[in-house]
N, C-alpha and C positions, 0 to 999 in steps of 0.2 A: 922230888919229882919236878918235871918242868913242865908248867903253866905253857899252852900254846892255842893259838887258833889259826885256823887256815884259809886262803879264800886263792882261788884258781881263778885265773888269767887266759888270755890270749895264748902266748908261750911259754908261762912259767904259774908255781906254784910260788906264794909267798905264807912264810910263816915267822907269825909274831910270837915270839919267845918272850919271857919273862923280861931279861933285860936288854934284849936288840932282837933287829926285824931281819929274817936269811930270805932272798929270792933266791928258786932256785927254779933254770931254765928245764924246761921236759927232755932236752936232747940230753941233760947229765947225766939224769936218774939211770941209774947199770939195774939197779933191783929195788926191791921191797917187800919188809918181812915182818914178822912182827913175833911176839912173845907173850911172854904171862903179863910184864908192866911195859913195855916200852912198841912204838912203832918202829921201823929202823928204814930208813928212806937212805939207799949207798947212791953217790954220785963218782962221777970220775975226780970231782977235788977233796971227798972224803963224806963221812957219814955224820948224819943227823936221827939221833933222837928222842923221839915226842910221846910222851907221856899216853900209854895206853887209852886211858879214858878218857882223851880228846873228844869231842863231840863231833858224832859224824864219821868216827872210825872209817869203817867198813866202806862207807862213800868217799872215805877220798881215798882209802885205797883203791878203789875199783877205779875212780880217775883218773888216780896218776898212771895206772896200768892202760887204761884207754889211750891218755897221752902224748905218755914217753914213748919213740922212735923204738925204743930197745927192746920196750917191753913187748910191745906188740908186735916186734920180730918174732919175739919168743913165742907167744900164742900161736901165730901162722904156723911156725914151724913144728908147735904142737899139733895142728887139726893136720898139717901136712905130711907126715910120719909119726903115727901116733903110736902104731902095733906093727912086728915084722907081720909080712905078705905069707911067708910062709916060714914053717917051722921046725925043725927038725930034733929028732932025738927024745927021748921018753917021758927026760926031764922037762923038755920046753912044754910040751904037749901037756902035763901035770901041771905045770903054772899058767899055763894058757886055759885049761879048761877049767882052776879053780880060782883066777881070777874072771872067767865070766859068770860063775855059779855065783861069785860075790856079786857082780852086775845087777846078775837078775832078781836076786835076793833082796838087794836095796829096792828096787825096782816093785819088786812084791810089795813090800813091807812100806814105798811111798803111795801105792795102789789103795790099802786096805786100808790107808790111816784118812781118817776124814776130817780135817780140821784145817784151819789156814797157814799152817806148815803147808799142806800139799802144792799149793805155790810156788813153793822154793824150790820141792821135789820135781813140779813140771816142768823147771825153767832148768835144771840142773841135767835134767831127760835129755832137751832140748838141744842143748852146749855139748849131747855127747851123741846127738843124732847123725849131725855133721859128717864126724868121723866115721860112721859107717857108712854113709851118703857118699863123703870122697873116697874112702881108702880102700869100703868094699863093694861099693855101687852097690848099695840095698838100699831102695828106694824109699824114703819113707811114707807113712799115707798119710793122707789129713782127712780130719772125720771133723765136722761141726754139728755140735746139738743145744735145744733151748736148755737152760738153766736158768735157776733163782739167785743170779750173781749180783752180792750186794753192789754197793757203788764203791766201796773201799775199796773192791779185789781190783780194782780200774787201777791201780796207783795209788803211792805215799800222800801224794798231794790231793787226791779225791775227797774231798768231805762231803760233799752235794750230791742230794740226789738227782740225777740226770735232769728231770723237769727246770731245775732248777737253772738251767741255763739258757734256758726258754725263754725267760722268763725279760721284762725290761724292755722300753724300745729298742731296737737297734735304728740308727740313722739310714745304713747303707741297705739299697735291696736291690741286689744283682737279677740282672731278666733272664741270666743262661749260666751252664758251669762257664764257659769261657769269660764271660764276665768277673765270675767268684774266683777263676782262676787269674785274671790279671790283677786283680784286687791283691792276692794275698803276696804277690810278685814283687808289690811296694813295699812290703814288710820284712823288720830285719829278725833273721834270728839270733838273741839273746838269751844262755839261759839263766836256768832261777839262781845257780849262785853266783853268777856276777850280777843280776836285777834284783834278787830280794835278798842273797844272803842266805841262802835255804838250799834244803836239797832237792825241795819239789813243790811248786806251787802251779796250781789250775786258776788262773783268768777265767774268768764270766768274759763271755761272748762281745758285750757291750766296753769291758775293759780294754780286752785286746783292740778292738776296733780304736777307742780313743788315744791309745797309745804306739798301734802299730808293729808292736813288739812283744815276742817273748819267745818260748819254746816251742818243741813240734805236740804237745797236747793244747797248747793257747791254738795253735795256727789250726790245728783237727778241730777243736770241738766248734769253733768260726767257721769251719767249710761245712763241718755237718749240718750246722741249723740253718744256713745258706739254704745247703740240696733238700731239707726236708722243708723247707718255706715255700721252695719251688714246686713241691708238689713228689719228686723223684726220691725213691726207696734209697736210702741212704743208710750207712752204718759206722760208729765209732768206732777204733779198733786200736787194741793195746796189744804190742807182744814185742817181740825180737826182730831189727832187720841188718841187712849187712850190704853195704854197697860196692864193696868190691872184693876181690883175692886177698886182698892186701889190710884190711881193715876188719876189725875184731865185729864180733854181731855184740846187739843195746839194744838194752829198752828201746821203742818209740811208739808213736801212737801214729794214726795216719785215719783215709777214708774212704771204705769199698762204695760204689754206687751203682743202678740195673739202669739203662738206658737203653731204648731200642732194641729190646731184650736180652742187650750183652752186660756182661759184670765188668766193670772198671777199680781199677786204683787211683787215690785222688792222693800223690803223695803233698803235702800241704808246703811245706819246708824248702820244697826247690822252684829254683830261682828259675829255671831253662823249661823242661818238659813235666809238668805236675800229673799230666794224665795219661794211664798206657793199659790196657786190657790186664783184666785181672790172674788169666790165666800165665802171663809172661814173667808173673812176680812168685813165682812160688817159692822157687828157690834163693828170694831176697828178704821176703816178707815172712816169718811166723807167726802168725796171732793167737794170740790169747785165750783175750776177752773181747765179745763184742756187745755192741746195744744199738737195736734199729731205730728208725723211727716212730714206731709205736711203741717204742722205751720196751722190748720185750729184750732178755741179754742172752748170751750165745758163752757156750764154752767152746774152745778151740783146742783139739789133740791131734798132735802128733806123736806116730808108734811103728814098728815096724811088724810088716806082716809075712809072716814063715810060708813059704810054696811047700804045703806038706804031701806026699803022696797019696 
């Protein structure tokens, strides 16, 4: 077996093998696959690989697939033609309608199961809502209701409960969002495995401030306690967002807030326009999980709903 570890870069993946170090640029990677022992990372000047039970599998796969140029062709091209438009012949119609009977089957069976799988199952929902969003314009809904969501379900990186970031002087205290919003302007985004070596770590409020640096959940949970210091109904928010045609949807965390009795998004992470009416992000923004200011947490669905006669 071969001995590896990994740590991602700027434009490349490097991985330390037992007896030498391969960098290997994101524009090579053609695929990535994996088996019972081995990871298998194809490039254009040939194949590497790494030993199954790497640490971190599953995340650096999903990275490199984030990425590689190539890979994320391929995703596009999947939400962009996922299913023919339409269908012909008895046969088609017979695998058309018993591959959606499996759809909704899984669908059932992630519904009834109540345990912290169902996570997986919503975020899986979610990656195939898209596709009937683009392909068949059915519109999905979004339904928010309170829940007793641990602080785990927040993310890998979540150990704390919420309070707990409350908590410690902070030096800085902004008079307005605009204030909090040129503030976080200075900061650079870094994530946790080029800063810690990890695949998810959460900053205390009072960290980020002294360092200036880290992810989009360091730079959220710094605007959130900003807007609830200020007095303004504020909420932390974990889920899915996609910023363009052309770019796969990820985790991110971000921050709705009520002012003058409109709902906003406080996207924390950008550098240009951090603030735009909440209602204009729908189709960018999925959420999860949320938690307000009075630490009550929100579960976030989306689902599609049938015009039945």
């Amino acid at each position: 077996m071969v001995r590896c570890s990994s740590r991602l870069q700027e434009t490349a993946v490097t991985l330390h093998l037992r007896h030498y170090t391969r960098i290997i640029p994101y524009d090579t990677i053609t695929a990535v696959s994996q088996n019972r022992l081995f990871l298998i990372i194809h490039t254009t000047h040939g194949r590497y690989f790494i030993e199954r039970s790497i640490q971190r599998s599953p995340y650096l796969v999903a990275e490199l697939k984030r990425r590689a140029p190539a890979l994320r062709q391929a995703a596009v091209q999947y939400i962009t033609n996922p299913l023919p438009r339409h269908l012909a012949g008895k046969s088609s119609m017979f695998l058309m309608g018993f591959g959606l009977f499996l759809v909704f089957k899984i669908v059932a069976v992630g519904i009834t199961t109540v345990n912290d799988n169902q996570d997986q199952m919503q975020q899986s929902l979610l990656e195939f809502l898209p596709v009937l969003e683009h392909h068949y314009q059915i519109k999905p809904v979004h339904h928010r209701e309170q829940t007793l969501a641990p602080f785990h379900r927040f993310g890998n990186g979540s150990h704390n409960d919420f309070r707990w970031y409350f908590e410690r002087e902070s030096q800085l205290k902004p008079a307005t969002v605009e204030e909090t919003c040129r503030w976080l302007k200075q900061c650079r985004y870094v994530s946790d495995e080029e800063q810690f070596n990890t695949r998810d770590h959460w900053l205390h409020p009072v960290e980020f401030e002294a360092s200036r640096q880290g992810d989009c959940e360091d730079h959220a949970l710094w605007a959130w306690r900003k807007l609830v210091e200020l007095g303004i109904p504020a909420e932390f928010v974990v889920g899915q967002a996609k910023w363009a045609d052309d770019h796969p949807t990820e985790a991110h965390a971000w921050v709705t807030f009520t002012q003058n009795g409109r709902a906003y998004l406080l996207e924390a992470t950008a550098k240009t326009e951090m603030v735009c009416p909440l209602e204009t992000t729908a189709s960018l923004y999925h959420p999860w999980y949320s938690i307000d200011q009075d630490f009550q947490t929100y579960q976030h669905n989306r689902y599609v709903k049938a015009n039945l006669p």
